[in-house]
Chimera marker file (.cmm) of the C-alpha trace (Angstrom):
<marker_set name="trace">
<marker id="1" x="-16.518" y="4.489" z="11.815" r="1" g="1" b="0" radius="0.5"/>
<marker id="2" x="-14.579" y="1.604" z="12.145" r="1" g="1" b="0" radius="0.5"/>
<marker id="3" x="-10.919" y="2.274" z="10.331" r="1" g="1" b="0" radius="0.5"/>
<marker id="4" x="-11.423" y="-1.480" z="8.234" r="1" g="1" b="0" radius="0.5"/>
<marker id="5" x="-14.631" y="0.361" z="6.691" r="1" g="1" b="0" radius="0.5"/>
<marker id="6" x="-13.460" y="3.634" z="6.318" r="1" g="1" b="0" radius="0.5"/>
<marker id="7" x="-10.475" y="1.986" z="4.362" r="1" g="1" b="0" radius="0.5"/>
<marker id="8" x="-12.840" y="-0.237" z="2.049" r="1" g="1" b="0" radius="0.5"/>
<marker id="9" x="-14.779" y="2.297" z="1.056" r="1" g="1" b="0" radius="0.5"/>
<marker id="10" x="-12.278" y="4.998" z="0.649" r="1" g="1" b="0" radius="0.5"/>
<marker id="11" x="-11.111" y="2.306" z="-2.183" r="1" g="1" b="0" radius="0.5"/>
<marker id="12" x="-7.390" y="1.138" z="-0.715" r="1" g="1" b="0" radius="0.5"/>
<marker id="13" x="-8.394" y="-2.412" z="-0.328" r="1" g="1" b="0" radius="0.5"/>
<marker id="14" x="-10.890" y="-3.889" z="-2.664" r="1" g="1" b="0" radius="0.5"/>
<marker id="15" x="-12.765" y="-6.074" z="0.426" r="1" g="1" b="0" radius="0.5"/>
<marker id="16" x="-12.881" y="-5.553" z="3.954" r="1" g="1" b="0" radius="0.5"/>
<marker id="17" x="-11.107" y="-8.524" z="4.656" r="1" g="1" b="0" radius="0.5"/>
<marker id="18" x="-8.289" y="-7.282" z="2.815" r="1" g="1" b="0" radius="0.5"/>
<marker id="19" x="-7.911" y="-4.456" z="4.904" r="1" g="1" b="0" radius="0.5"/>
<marker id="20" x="-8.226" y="-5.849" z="8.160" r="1" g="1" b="0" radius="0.5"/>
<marker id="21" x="-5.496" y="-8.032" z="7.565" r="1" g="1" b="0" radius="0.5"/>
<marker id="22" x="-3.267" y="-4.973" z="6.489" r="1" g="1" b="0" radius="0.5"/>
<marker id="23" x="-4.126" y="-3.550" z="9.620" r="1" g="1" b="0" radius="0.5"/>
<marker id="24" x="-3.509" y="-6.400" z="11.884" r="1" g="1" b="0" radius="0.5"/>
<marker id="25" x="-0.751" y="-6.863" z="9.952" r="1" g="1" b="0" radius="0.5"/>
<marker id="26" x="0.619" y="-3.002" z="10.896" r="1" g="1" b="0" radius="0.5"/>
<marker id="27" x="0.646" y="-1.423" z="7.140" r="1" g="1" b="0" radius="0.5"/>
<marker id="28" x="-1.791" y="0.811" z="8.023" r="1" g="1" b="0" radius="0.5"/>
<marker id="29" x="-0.848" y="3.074" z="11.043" r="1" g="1" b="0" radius="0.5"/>
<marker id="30" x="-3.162" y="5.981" z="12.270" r="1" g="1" b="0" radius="0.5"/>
<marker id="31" x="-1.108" y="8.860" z="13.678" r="1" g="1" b="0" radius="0.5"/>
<marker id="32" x="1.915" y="7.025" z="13.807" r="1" g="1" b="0" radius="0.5"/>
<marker id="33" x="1.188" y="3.793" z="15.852" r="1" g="1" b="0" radius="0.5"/>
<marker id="34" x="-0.041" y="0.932" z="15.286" r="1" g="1" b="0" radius="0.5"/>
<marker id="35" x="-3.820" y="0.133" z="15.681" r="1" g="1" b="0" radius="0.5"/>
<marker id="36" x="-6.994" y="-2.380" z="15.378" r="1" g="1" b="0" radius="0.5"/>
<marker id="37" x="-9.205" y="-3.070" z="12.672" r="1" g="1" b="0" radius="0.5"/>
<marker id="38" x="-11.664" y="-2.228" z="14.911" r="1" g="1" b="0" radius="0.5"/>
<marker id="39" x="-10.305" y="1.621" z="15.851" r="1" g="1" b="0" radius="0.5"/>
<marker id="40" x="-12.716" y="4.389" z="15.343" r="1" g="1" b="0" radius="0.5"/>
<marker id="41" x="-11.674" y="6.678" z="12.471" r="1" g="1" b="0" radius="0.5"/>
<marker id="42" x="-12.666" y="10.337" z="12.679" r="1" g="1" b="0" radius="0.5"/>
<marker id="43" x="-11.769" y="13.395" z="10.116" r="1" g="1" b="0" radius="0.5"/>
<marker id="44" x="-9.011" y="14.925" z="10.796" r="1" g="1" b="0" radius="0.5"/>
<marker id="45" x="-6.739" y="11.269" z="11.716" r="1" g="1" b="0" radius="0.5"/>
<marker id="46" x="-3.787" y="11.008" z="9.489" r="1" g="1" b="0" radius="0.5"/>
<marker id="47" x="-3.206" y="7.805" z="8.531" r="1" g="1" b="0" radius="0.5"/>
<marker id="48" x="0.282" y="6.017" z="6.702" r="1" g="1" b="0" radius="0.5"/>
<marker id="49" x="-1.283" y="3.027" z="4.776" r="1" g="1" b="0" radius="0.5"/>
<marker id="50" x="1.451" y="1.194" z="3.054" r="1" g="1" b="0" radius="0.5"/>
<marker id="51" x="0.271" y="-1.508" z="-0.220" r="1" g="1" b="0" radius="0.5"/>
<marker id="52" x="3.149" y="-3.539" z="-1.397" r="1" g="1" b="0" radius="0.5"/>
<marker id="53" x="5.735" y="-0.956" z="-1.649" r="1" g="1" b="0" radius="0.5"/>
<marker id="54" x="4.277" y="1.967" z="-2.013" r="1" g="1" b="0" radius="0.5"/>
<marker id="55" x="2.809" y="3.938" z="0.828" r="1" g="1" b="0" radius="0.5"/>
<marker id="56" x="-0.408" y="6.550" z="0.999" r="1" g="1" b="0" radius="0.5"/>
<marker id="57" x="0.652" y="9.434" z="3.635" r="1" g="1" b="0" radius="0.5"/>
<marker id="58" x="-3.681" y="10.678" z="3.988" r="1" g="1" b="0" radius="0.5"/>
<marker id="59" x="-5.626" y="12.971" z="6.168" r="1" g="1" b="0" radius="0.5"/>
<marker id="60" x="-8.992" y="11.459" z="6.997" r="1" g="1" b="0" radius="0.5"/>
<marker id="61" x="-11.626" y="14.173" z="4.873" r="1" g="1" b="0" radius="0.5"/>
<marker id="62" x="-14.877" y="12.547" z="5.511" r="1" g="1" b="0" radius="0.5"/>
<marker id="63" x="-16.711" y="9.170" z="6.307" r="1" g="1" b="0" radius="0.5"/>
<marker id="64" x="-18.943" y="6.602" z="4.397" r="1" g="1" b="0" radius="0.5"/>
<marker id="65" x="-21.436" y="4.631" z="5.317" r="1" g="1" b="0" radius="0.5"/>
<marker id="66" x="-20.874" y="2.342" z="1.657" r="1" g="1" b="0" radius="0.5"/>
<marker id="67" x="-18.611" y="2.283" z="-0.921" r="1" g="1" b="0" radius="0.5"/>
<marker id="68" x="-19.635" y="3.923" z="-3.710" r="1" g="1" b="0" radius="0.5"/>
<marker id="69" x="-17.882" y="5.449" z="-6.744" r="1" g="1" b="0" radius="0.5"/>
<marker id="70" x="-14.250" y="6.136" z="-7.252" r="1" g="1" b="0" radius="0.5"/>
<marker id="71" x="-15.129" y="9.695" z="-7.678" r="1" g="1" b="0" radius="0.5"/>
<marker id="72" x="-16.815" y="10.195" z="-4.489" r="1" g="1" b="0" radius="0.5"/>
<marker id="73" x="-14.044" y="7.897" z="-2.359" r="1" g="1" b="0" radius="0.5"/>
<marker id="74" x="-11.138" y="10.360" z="-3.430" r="1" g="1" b="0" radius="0.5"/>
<marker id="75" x="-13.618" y="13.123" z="-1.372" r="1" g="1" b="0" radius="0.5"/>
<marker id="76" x="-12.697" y="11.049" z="1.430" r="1" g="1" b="0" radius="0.5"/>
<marker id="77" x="-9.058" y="12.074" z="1.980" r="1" g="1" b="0" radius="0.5"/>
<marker id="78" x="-6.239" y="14.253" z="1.175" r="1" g="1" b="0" radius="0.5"/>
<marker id="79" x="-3.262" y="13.180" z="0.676" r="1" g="1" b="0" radius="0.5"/>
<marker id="80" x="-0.290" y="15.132" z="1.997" r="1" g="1" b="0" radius="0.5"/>
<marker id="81" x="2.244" y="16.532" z="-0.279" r="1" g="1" b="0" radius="0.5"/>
<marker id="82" x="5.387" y="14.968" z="1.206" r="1" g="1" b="0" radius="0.5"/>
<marker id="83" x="3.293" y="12.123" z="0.496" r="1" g="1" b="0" radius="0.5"/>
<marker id="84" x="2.538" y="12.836" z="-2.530" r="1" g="1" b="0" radius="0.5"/>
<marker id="85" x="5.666" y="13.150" z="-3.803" r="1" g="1" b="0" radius="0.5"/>
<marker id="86" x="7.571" y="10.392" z="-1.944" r="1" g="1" b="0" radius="0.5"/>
<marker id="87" x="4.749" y="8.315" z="-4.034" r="1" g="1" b="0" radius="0.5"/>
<marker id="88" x="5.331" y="10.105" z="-7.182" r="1" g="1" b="0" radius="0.5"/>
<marker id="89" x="9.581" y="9.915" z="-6.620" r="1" g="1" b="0" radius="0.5"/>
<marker id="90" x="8.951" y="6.201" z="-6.644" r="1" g="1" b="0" radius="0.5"/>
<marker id="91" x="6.149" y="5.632" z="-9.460" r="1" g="1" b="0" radius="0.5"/>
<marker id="92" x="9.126" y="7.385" z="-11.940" r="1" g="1" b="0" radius="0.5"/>
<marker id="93" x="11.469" y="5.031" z="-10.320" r="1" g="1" b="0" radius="0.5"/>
<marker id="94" x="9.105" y="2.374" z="-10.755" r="1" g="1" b="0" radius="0.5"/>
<marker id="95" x="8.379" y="3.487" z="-14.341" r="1" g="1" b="0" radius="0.5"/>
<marker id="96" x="12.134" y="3.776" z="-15.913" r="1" g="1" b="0" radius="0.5"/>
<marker id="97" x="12.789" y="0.209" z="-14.728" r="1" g="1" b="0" radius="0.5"/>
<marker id="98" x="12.393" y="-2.295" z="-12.142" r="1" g="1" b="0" radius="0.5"/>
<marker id="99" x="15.626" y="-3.033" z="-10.004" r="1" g="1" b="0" radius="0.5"/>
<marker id="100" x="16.990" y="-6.357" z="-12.131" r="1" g="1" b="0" radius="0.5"/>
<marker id="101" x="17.566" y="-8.020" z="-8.840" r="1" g="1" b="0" radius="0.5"/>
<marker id="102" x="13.974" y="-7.752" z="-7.290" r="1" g="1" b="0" radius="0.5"/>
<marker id="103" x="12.617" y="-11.177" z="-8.896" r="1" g="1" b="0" radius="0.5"/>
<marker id="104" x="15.214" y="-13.357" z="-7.765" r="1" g="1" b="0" radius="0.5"/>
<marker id="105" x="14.065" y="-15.240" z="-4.952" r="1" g="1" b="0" radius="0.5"/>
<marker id="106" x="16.503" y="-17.279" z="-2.285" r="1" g="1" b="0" radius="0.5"/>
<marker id="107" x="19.098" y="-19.334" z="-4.222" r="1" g="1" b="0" radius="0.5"/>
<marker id="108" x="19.279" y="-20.381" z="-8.162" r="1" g="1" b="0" radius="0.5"/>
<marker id="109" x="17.534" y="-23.346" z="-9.654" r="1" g="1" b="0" radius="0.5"/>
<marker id="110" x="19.221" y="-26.759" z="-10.720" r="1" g="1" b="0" radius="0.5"/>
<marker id="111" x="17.984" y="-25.254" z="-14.681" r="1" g="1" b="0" radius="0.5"/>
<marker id="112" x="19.632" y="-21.892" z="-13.451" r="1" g="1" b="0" radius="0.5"/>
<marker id="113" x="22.835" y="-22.894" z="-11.962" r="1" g="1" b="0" radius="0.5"/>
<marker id="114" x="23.316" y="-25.018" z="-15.135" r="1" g="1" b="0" radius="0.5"/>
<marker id="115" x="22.598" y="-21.848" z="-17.321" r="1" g="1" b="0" radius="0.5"/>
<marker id="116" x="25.163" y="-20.010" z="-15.580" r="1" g="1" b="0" radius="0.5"/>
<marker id="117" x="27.706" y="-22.830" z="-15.787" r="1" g="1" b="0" radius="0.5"/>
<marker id="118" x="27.065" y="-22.831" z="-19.865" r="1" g="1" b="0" radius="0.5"/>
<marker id="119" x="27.309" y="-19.040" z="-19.923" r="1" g="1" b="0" radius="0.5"/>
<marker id="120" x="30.696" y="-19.269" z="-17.822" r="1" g="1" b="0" radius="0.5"/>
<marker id="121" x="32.428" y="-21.830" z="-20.353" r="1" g="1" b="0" radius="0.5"/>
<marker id="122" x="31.378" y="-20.278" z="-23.316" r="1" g="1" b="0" radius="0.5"/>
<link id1="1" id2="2" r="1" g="1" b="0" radius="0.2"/>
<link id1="2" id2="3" r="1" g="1" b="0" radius="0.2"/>
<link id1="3" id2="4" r="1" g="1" b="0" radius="0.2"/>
<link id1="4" id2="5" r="1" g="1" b="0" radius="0.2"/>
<link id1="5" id2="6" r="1" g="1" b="0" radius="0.2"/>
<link id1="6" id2="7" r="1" g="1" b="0" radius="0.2"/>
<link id1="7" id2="8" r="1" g="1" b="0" radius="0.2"/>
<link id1="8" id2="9" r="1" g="1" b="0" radius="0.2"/>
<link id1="9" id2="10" r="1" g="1" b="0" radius="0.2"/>
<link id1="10" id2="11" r="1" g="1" b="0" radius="0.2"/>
<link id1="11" id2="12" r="1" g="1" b="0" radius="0.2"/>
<link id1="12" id2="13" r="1" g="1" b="0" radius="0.2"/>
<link id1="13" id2="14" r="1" g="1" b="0" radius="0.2"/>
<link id1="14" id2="15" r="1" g="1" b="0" radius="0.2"/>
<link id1="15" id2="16" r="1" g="1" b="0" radius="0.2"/>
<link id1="16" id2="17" r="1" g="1" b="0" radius="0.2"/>
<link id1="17" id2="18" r="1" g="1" b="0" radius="0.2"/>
<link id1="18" id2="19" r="1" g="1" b="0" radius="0.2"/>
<link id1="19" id2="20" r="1" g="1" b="0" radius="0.2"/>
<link id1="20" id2="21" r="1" g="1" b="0" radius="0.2"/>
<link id1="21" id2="22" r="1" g="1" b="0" radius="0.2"/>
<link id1="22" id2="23" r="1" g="1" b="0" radius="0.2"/>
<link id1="23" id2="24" r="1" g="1" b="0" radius="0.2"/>
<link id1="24" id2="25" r="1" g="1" b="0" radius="0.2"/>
<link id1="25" id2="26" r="1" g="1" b="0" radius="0.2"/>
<link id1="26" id2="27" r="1" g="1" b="0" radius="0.2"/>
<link id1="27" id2="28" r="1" g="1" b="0" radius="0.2"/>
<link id1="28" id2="29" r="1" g="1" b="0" radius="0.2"/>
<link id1="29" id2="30" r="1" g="1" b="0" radius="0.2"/>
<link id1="30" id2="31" r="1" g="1" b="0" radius="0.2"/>
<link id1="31" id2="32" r="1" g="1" b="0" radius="0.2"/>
<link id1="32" id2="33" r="1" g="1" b="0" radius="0.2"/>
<link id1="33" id2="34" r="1" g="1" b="0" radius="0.2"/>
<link id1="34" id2="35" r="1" g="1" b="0" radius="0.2"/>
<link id1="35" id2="36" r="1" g="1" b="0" radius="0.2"/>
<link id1="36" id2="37" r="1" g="1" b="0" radius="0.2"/>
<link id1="37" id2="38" r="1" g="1" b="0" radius="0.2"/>
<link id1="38" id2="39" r="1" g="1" b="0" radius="0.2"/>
<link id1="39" id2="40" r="1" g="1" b="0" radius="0.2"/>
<link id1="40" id2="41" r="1" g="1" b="0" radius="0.2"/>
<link id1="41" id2="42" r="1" g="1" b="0" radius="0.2"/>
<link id1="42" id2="43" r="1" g="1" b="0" radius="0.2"/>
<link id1="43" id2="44" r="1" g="1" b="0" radius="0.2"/>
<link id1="44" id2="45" r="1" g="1" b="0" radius="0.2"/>
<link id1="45" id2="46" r="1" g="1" b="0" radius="0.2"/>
<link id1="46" id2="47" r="1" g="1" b="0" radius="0.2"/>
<link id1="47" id2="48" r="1" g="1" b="0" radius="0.2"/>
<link id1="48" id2="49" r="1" g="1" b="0" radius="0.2"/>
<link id1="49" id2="50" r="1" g="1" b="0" radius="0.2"/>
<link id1="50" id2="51" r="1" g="1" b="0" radius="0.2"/>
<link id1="51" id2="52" r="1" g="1" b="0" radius="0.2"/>
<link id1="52" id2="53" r="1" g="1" b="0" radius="0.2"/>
<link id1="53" id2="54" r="1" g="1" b="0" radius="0.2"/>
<link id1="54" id2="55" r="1" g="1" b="0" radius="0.2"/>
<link id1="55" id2="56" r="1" g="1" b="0" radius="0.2"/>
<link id1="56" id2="57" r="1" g="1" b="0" radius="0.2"/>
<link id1="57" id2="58" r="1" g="1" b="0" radius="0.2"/>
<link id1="58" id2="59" r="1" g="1" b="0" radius="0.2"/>
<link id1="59" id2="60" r="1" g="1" b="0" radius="0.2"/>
<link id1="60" id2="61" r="1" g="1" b="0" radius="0.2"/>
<link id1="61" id2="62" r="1" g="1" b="0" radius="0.2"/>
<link id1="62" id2="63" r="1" g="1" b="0" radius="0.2"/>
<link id1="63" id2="64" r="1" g="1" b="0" radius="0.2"/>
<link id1="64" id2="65" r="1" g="1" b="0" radius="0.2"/>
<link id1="65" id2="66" r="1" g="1" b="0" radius="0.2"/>
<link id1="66" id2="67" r="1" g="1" b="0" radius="0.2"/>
<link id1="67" id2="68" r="1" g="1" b="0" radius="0.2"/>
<link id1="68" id2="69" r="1" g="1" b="0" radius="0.2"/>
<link id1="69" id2="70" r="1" g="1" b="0" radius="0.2"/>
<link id1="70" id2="71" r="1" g="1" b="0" radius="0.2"/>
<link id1="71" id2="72" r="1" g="1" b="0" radius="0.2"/>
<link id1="72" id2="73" r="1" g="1" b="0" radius="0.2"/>
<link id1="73" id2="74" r="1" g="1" b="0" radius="0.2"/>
<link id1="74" id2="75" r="1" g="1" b="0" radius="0.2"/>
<link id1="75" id2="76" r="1" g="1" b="0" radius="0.2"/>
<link id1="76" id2="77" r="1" g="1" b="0" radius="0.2"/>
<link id1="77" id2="78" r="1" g="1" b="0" radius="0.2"/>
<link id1="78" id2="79" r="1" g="1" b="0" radius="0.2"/>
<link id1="79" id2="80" r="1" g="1" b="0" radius="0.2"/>
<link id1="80" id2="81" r="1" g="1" b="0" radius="0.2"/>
<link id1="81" id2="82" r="1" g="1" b="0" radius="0.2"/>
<link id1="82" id2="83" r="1" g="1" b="0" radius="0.2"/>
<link id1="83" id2="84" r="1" g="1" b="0" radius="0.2"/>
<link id1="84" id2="85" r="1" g="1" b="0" radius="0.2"/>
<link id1="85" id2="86" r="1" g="1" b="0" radius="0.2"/>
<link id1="86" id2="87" r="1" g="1" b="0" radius="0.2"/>
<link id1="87" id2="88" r="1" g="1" b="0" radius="0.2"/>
<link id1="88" id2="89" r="1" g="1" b="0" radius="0.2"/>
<link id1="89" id2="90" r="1" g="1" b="0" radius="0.2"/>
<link id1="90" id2="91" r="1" g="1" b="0" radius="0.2"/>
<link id1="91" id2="92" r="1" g="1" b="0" radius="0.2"/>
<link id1="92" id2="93" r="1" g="1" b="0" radius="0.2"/>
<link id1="93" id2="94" r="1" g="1" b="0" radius="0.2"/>
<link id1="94" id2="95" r="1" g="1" b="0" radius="0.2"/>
<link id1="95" id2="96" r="1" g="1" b="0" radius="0.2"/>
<link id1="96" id2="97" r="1" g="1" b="0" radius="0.2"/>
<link id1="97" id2="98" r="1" g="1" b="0" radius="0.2"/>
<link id1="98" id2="99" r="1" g="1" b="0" radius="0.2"/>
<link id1="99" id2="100" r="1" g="1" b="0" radius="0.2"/>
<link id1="100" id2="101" r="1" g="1" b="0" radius="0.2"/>
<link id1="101" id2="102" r="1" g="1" b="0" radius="0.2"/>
<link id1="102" id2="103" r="1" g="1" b="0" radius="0.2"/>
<link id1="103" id2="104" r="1" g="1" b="0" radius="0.2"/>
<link id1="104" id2="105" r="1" g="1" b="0" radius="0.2"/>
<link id1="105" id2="106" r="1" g="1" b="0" radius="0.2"/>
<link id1="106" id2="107" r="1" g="1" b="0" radius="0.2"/>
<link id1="107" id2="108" r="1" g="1" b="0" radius="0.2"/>
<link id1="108" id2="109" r="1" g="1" b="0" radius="0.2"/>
<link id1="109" id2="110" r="1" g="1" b="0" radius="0.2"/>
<link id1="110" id2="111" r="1" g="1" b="0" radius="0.2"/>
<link id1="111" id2="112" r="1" g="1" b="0" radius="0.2"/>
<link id1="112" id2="113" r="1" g="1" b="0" radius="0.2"/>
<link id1="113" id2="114" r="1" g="1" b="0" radius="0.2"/>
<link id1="114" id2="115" r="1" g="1" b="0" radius="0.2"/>
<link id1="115" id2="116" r="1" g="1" b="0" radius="0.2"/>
<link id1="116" id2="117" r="1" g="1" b="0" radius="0.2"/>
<link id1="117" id2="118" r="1" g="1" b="0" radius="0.2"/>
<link id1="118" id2="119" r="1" g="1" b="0" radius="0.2"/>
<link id1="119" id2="120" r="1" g="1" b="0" radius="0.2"/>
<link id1="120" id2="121" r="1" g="1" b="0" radius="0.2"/>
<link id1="121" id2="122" r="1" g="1" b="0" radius="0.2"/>
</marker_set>
């Protein structure tokens, strides 16, 4: 099955063409290298599939024709327990509070740098 399937229906990516691009893109590695769309998935392939900034360490468990059911794509794969709680380390890290720093982007605004001028004099 081809890995851009096998990741659709196992529910990581909500279309296909989401996934290929992740994989094309190299946030989804099988076995620790870097691979096609296209790549045949079997059971037993471990795959590192990384969304935004969290990544799934998984063993593949089974294959699917269509994507069906949340219930029935967990049945797909395992994830490892490093994995597991690497993921869970930084979903509490997540959850007590976002770094303060993470939404500034490049340098401050003519409305910013004039808010921080005001909050200087004052």
């Amino acid at each position: 099955m081809r890995l851009d399937k096998w990741l659709w229906a196992a529910r990581f990516f909500k279309t296909r063409g989401l996934a290929q691009l992740a994989v094309a893109g190299g946030r989804v590695k099988l076995n620790g290298e870097r691979i096609k769309p296209a790549h045949v998935v079997k059971a037993g392939d471990a795959l590192a599939v990384r969304i935004e900034e969290i990544e799934w360490q998984v063993m593949v468990r089974g294959l699917a024709e269509r994507r069906g059911p949340a219930q029935e794509a967990t049945k797909l794969y395992e994830e490892t327990p490093a994995g597991l709680a690497e993921r869970q380390q930084l979903m509490d890290l997540r959850r007590w509070g976002a770094e303060p720093a993470s939404r500034l982007k490049g340098r401050p605004t003519k409305r910013d740098r004039r808010l921080l001028e005001k909050l200087r004099e004052s």
